[in-house]
Backbone as CSV, one residue per row, in Angstrom:
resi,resn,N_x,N_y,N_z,CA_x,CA_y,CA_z,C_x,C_y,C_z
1,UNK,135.346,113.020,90.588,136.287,113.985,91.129,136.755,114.922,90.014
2,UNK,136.862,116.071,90.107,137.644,117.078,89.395,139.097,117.161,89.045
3,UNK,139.049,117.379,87.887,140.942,117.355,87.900,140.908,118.429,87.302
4,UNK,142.058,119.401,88.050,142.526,120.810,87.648,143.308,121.021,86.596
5,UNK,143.041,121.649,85.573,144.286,122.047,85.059,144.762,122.988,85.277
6,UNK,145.922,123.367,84.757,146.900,124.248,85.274,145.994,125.750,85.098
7,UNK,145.568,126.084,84.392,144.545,127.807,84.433,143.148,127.778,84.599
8,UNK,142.595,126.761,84.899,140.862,126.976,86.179,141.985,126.673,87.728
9,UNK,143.339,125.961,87.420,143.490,125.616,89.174,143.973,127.167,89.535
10,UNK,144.697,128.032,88.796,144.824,129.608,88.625,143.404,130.158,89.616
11,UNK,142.598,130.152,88.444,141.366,130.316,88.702,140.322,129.750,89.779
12,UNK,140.316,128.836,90.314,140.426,128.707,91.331,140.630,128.697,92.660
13,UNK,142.262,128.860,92.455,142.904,129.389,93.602,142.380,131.075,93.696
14,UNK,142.023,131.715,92.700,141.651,133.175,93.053,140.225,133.482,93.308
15,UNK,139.396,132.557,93.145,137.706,132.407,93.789,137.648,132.016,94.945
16,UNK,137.443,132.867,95.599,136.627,132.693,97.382,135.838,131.220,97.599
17,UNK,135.302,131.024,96.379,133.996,129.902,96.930,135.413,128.234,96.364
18,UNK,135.641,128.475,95.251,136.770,127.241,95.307,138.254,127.404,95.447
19,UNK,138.406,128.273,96.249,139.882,128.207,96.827,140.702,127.222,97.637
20,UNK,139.909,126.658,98.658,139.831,126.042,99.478,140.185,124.509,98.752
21,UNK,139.251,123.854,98.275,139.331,122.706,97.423,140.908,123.002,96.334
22,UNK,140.685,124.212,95.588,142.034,124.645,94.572,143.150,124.144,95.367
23,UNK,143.482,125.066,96.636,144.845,124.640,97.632,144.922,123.041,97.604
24,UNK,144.095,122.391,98.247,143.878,121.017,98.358,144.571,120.357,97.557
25,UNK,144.002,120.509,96.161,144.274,119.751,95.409,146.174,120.275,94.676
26,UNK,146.828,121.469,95.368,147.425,121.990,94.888,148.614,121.758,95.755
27,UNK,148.665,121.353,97.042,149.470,120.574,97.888,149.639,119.193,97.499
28,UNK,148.458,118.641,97.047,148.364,116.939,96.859,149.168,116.876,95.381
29,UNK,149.215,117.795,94.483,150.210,117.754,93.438,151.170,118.245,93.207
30,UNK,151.730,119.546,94.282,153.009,119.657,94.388,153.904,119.520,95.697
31,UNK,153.433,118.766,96.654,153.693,118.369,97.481,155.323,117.402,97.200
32,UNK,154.918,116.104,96.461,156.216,115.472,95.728,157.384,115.969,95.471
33,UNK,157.443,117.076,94.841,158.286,117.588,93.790,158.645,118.781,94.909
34,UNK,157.981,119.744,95.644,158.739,120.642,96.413,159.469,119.387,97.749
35,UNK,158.893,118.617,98.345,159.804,117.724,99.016,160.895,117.713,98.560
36,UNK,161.431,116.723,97.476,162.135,116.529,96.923,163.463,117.411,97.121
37,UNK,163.072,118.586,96.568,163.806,119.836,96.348,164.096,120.383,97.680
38,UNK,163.683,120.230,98.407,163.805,121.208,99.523,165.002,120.021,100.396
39,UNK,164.372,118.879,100.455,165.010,117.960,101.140,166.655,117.313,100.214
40,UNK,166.957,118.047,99.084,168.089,117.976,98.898,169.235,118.690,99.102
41,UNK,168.377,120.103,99.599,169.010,121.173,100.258,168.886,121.031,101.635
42,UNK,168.444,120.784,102.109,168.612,120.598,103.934,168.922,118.786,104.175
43,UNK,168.833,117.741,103.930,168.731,116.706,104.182,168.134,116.223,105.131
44,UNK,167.711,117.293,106.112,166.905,116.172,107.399,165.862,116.358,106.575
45,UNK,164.844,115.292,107.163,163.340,114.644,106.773,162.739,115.247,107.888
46,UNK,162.896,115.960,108.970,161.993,116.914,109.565,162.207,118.084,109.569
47,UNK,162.755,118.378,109.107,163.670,119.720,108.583,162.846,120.388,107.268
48,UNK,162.767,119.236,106.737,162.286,119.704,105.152,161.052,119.466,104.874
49,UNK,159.724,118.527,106.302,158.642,119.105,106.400,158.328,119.988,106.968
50,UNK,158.929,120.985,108.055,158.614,121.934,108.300,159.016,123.148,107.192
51,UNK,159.810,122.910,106.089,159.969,123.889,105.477,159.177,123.740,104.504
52,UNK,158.156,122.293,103.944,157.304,122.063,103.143,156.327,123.075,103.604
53,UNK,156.003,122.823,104.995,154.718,123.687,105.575,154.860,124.610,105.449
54,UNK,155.881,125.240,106.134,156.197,126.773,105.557,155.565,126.957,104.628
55,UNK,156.386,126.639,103.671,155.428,126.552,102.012,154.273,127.053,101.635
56,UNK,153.790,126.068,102.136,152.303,126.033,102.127,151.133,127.292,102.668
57,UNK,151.634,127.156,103.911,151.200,128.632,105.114,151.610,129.923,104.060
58,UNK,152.592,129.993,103.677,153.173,131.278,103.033,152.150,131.925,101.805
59,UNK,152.391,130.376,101.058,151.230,130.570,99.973,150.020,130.576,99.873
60,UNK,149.389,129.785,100.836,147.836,129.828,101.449,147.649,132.010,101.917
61,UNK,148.695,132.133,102.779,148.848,133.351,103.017,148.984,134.425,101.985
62,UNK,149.606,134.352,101.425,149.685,135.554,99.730,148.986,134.459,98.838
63,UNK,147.974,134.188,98.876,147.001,133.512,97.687,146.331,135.267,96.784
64,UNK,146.085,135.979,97.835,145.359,136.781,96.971,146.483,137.999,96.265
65,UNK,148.083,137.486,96.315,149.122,138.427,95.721,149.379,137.701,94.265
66,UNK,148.803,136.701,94.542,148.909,135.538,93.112,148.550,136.269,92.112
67,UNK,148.935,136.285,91.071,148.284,136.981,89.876,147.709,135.971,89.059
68,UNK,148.460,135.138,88.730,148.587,133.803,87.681,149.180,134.245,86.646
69,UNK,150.401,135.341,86.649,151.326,135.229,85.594,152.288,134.270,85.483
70,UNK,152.763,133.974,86.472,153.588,132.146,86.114,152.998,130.983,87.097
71,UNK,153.366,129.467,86.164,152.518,128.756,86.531,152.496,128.552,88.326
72,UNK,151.467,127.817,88.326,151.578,127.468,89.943,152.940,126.853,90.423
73,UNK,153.176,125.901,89.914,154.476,125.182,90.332,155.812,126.324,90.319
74,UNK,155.802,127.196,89.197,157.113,128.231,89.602,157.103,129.073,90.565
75,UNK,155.626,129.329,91.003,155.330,130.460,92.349,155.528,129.611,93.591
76,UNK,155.022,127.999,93.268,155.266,127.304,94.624,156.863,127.005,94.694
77,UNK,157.801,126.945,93.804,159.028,126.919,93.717,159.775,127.676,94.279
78,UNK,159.363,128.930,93.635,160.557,130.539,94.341,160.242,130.363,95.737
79,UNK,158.646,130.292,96.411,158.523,130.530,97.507,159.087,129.009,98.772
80,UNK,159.211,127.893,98.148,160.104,127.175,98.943,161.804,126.857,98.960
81,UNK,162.284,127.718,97.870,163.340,128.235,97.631,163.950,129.377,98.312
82,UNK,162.838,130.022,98.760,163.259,131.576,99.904,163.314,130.923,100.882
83,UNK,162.166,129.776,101.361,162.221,129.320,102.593,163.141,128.571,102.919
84,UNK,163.543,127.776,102.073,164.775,127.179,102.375,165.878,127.882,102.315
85,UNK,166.422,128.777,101.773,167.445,129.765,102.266,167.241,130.538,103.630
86,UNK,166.257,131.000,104.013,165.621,131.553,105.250,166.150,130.554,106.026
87,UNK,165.791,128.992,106.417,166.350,128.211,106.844,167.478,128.006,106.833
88,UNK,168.547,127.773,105.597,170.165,127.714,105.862,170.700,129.001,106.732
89,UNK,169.874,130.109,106.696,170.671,131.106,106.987,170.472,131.143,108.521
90,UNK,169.419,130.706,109.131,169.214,130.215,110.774,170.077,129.390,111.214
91,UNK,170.181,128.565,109.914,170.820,126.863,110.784,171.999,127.378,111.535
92,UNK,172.384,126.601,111.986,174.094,126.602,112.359,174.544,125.819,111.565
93,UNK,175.888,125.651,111.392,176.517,124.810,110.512,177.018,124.087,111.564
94,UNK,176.682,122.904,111.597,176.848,121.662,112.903,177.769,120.814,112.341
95,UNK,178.199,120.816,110.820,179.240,120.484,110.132,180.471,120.440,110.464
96,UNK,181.732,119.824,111.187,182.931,119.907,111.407,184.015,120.261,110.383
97,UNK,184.638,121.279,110.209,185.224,121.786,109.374,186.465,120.990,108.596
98,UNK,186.942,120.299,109.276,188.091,119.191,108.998,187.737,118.210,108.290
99,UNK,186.606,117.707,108.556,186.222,116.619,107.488,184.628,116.588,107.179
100,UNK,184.162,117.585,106.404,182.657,117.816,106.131,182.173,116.583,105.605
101,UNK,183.332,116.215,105.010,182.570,114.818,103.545,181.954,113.747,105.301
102,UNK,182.729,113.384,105.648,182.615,112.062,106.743,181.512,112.971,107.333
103,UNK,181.135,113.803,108.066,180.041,114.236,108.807,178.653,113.867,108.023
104,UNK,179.041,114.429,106.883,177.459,114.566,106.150,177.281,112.632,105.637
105,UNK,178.299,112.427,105.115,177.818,111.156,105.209,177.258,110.257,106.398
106,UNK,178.179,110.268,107.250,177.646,109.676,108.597,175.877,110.224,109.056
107,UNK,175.716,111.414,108.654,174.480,111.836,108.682,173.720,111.378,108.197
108,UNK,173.805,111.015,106.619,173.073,110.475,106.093,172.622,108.629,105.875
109,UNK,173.551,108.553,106.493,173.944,106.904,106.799,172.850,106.760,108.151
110,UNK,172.593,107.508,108.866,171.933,106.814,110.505,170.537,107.506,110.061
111,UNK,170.525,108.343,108.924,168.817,109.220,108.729,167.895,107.788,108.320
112,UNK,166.861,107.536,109.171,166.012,106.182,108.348,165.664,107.091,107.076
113,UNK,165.297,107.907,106.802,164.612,108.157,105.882,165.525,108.274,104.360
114,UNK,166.872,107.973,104.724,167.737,107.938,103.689,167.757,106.644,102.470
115,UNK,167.710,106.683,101.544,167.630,105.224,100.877,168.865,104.708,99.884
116,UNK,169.615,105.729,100.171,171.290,105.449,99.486,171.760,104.260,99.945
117,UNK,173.093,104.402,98.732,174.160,103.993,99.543,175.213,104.688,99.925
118,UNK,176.803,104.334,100.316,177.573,105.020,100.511,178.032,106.268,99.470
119,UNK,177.814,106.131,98.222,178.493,106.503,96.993,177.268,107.768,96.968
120,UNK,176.231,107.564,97.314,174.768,108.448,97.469,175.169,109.352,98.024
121,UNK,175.916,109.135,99.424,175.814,109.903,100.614,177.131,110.520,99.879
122,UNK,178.253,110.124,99.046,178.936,111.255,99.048,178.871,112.005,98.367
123,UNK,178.123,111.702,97.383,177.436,112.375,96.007,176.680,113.604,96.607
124,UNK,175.467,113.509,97.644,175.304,115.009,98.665,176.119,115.287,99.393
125,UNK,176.864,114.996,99.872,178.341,116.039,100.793,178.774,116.728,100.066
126,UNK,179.061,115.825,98.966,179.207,117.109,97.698,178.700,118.372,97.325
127,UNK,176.987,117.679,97.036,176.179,118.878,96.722,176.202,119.681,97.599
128,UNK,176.453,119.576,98.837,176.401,119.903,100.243,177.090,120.981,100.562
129,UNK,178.341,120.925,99.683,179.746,121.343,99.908,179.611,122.856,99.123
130,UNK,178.513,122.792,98.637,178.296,124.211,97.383,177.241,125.179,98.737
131,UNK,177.570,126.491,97.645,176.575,127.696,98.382,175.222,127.258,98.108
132,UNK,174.362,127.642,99.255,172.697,127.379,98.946,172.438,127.648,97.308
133,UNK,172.597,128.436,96.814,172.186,129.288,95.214,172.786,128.063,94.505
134,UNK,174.012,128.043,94.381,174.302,126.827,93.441,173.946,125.816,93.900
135,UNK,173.931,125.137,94.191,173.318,123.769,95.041,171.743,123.951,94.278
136,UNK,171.067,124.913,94.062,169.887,124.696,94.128,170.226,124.963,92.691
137,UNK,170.475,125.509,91.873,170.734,125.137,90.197,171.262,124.089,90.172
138,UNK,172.242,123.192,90.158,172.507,121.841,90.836,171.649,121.072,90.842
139,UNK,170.826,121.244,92.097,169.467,120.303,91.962,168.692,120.432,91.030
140,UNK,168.478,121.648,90.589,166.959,121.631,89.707,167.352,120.759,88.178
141,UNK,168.483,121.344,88.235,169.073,121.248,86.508,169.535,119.476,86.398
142,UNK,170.577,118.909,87.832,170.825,117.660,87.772,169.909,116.551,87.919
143,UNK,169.185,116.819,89.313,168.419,115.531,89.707,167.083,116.068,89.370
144,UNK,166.313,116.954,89.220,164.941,117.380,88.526,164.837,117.495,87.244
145,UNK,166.435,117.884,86.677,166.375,117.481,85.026,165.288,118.960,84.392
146,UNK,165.809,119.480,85.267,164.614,120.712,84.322,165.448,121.730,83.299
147,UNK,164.377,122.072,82.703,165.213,123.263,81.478,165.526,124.934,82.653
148,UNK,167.120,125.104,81.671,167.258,126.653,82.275,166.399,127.341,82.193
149,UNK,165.475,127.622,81.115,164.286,128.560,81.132,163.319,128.316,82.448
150,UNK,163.068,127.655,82.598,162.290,127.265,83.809,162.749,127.334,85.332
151,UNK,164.306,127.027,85.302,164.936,127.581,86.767,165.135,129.101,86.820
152,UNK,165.068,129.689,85.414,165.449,130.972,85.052,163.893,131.878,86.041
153,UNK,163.030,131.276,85.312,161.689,131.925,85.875,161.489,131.929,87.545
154,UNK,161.549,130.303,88.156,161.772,130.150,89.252,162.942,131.279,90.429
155,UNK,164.017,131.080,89.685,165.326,131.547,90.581,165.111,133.193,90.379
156,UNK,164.365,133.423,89.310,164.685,135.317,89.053,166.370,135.644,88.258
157,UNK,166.834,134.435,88.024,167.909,135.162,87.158,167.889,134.440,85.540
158,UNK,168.899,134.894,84.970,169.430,134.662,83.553,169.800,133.217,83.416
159,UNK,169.833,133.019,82.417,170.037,131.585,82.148,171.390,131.622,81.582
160,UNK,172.202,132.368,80.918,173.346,132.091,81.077,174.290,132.418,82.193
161,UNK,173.635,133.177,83.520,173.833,132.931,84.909,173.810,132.058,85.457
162,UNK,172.354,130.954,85.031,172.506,129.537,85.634,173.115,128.801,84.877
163,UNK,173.807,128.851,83.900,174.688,127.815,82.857,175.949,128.077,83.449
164,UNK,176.051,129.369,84.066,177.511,129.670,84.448,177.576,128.676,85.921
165,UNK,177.306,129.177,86.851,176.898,128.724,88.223,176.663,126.535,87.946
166,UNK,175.686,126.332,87.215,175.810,124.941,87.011,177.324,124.409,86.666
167,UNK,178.113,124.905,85.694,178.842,124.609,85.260,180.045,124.750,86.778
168,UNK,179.936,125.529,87.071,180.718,125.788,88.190,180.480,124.535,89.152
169,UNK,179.811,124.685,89.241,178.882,123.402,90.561,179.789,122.005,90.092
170,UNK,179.335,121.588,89.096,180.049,120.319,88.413,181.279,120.634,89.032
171,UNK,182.170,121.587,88.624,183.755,121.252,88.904,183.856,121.272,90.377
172,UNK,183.358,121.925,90.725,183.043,121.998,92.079,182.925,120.361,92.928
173,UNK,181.996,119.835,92.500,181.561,118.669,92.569,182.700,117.134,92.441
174,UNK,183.161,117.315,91.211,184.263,116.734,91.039,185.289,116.791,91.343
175,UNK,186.015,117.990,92.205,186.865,118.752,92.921,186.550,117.568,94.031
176,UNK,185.471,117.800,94.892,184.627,117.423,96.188,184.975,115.584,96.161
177,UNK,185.052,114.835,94.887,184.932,113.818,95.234,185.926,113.243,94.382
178,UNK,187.339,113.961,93.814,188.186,113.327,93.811,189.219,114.030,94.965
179,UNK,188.713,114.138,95.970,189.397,114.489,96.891,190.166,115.690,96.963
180,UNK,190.176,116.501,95.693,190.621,118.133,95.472,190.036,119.476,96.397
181,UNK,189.175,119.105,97.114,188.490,120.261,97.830,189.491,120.807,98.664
């Protein structure tokens, strides 16, 4: 079997004859990691495979807008990052305004696909509790552990924009779960 690296899978993805196989193998390795991400911003588990697919369709679809100036994973990033805002901005907020923390937990408490515990579930009501944009510096920077330069490329902004906004998020956060909100 072939293993891609990151500039023949470039290359690849921009040849007619191995494109096909390129995608393949390009879902099967970022498949994980956009889950992840997407499903910490929406929390349902069918929610956040249809926005995986999205994904996918979008980018299968502008394959030939690809340049290969940034890596695959930051192009598959921005573009399930639009989609998932595209999505918050449809949703309704089914959230009860009086007590968001208890909703989202209770949500996440009856989801099988949840593997927390209680302290889990309030830890996302929290994250929950932020605008899509921060929430998603939040995620990338807290639970993906990635460098600002790299959300910088992804998100399209400055990195002492996302140092600002992260930093915000935290108090935010801690606000959220010592009961200050």
């Amino acid at each position: 079997m072939y293993q891609f690296t990151e500039d023949n899978l470039i290359k690849a993805l921009q040849d007619p004859k191995t494109q096909r196989k390129a995608f393949e193998e390009m879902v099967k390795r970022y498949s994980p990691q956009l889950y992840s991400q997407i499903r910490r911003m929406v929390l349902s588990h069918d929610d956040t495979d249809d926005i995986l697919q999205n994904t996918f369709l979008k980018a299968w679809s502008n394959l030939s807008s690809f340049r290969g100036e940034a890596k695959v994973s930051t192009w598959l990033y921005r573009i399930a990052f639009n989609e998932t805002l595209a999505f918050l901005g449809k949703q309704r907020n089914d959230i009860p305004i009086d007590d968001p923390e208890a909703s989202v937990v209770n949500y996440l408490m009856s989801d099988d696909y949840f593997d927390g515990d209680e302290t889990e579930a309030k830890l996302q009501a929290a994250v929950q509790s932020l605008p899509p944009k921060q929430r998603q510096v939040f995620n990338m920077k807290y639970f993906d552990e990635m460098k600002y330069e790299a959300i910088s490329e992804i998100l399209g902004t400055t990195v002492g924009g996302l140092k600002a906004s992260y930093h915000l998020a935290v108090e935010k956060i801690e606000k959220f779960l010592n009961g200050d909100y």
